[in-house]
C-alpha positions in Angstrom: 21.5 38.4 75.6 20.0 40.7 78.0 19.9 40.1 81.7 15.9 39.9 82.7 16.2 41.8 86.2 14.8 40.0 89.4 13.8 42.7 91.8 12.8 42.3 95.1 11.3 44.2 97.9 13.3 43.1 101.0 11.8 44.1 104.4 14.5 44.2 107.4 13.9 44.4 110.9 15.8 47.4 111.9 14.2 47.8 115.3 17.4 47.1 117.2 19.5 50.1 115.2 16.8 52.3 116.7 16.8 51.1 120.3 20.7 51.5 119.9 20.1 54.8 118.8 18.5 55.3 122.2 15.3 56.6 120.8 12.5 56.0 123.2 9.5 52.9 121.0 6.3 52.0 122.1 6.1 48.4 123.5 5.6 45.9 120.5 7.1 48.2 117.9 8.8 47.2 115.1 11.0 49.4 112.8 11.4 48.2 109.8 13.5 49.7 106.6 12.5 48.8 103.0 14.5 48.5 100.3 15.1 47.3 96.4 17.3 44.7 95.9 17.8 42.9 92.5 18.6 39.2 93.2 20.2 38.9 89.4 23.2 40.4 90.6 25.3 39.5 93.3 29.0 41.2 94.9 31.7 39.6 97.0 31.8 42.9 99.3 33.6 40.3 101.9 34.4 37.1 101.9 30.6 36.4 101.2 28.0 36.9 98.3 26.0 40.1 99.3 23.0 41.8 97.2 22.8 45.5 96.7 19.9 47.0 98.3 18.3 50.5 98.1 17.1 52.1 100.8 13.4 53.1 100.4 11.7 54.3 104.1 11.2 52.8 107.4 8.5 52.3 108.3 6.8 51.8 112.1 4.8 48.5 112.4 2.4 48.4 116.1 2.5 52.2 117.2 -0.9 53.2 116.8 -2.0 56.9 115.2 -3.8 57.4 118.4 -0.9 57.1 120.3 0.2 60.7 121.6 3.8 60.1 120.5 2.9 59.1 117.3 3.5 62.5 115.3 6.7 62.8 117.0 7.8 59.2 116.0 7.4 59.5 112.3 9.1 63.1 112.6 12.0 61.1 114.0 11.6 58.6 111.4 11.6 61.1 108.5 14.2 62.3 110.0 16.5 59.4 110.0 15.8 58.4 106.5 17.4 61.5 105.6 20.7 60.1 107.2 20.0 56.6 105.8 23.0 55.4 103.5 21.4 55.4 100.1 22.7 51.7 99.6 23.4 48.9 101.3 25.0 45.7 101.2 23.3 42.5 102.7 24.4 38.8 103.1 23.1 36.6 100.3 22.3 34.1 102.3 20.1 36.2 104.6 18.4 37.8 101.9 17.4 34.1 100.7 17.0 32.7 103.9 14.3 35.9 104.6 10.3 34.7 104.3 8.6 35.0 101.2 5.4 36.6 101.5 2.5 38.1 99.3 2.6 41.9 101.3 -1.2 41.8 100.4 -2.5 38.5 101.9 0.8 38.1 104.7 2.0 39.5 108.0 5.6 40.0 108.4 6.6 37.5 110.5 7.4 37.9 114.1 10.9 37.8 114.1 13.6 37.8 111.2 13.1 39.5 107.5 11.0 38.9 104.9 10.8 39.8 101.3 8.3 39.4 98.1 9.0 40.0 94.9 8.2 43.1 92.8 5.1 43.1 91.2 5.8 44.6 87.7 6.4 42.1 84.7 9.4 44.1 82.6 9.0 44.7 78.9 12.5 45.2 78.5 12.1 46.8 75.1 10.4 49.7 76.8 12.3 49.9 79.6 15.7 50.3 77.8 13.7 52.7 75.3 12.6 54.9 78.5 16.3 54.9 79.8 18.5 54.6 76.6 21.6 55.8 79.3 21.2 53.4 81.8 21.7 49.5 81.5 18.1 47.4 82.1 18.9 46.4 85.4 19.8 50.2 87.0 16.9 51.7 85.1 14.7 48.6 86.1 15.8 49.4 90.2 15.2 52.8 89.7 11.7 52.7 88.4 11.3 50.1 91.0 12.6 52.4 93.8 10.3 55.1 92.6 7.3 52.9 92.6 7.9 51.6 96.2 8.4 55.2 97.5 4.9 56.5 95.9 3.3 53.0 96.6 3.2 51.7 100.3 3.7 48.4 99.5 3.5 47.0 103.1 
């Protein structure tokens, strides 16, 4: 029996990792990385459940593309991606205590996480005939991963 995967956009509020990082933000900015989780599987990375996630892009909620630091932010941005740990490991609990919202109809809320589910239905014939090397659920978060980086999904 073949495990359907459950794939999930999760949206985390990263804004405090960037004022650490001492980089100057606009007033009411929000930084906030995107990533690929797939609920189906869960790891004991501590003493608690935690979900895999793949890190996708930040992306800079509130700063206006008027604003003449703009250009400079999302170069800074870009730039940190590149530095960005490919995966990550994240509570279970917080990932399904996070809102659920539909990314076309919903705001992020103003404080917290949120997440929404993927919006692909899987034919898992085809998708373990496109990636005979991989198992369903890797080649399902990777065609997921690729969609969400072409596809601003919020």
């Amino acid at each position: 029996m073949r495990t359907k995967p459950d794939i999930w956009i999760y949206l985390v509020d990263e804004t405090w990792l960037w004022e650490r990082s001492g980089i100057p933000l606009p007033t009411s900015t929000r930084m906030i990385g995107v990533y690929v989780v797939d609920s189906s599987h869960v790891y004991i990375c501590s003493m608690n459940p935690n979900v895999e996630a793949y890190f996708v892009e930040t992306v800079c909620l509130g700063v206006p593309n008027t604003d003449p630091g703009y250009e400079e932010l999302l170069d800074t941005v870009q730039e940190g991606d590149a530095y960005t740990e490919p995966v990550k490991y994240f509570s279970a609990s917080d990932f399904e205590g996070a809102s659920v919202i539909d990314p076309r109809n919903d705001l992020l809320p103003a404080e917290g996480n949120a997440r929404f589910p993927y919006p692909h239905e899987w034919d898992l014939e085809e998708l373990a005939e496109n990636h005979p090397d991989k198992t369903l659920i890797a080649a399902a978060l990777d065609e997921a991963w690729e969609d969400a980086r072409s596809n601003a999904y919020f």
